[in-house]
N, C-alpha and C positions, 0 to 999 in steps of 0.2 A: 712363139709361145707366149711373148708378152700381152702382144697385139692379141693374141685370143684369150686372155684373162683380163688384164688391163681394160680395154675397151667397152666389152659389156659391164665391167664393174664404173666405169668413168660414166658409159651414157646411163647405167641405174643409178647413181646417184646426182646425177643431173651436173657433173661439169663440165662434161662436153654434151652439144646438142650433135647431132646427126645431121641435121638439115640446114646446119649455117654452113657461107661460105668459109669461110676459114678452116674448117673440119677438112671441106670437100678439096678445098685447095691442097691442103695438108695431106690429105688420102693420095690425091694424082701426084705430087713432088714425090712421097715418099712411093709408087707406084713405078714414076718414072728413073727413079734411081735403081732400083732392084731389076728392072729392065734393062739399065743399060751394063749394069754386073753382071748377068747373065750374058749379053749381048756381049762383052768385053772379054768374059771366060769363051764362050763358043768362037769367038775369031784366033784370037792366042793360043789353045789346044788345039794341035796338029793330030792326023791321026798316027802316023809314027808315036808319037808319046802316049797312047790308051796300051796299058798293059795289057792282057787278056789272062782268064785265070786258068782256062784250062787249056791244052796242049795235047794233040797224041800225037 
């Protein structure tokens, strides 16, 4: 949610550019970290532990 307010408000006012490297590095680190929290949650949940909701 921040990243989608933040962002366009930071490149409309011109303190971050879009097209330097440092952005772009910044994009793929924080890119590759959220990848490997998903990757980290999908190895550690078993399916044994998914509840289900419904039952008959």
């Amino acid at each position: 949610m921040g990243a989608m307010i933040g962002l366009p408000v930071a490149v409309g006012t011109g303190a971050v550019r879009i097209g330097s490297w440092v952005f772009c590095l910044y994009q793929a680190a924080a890119s590759a970290l959220l990848w490997g929290a998903v990757l980290a949650i999908l190895v550690t949940t078993k399916k044994e532990s998914v509840v289900l909701s419904a039952k008959k």
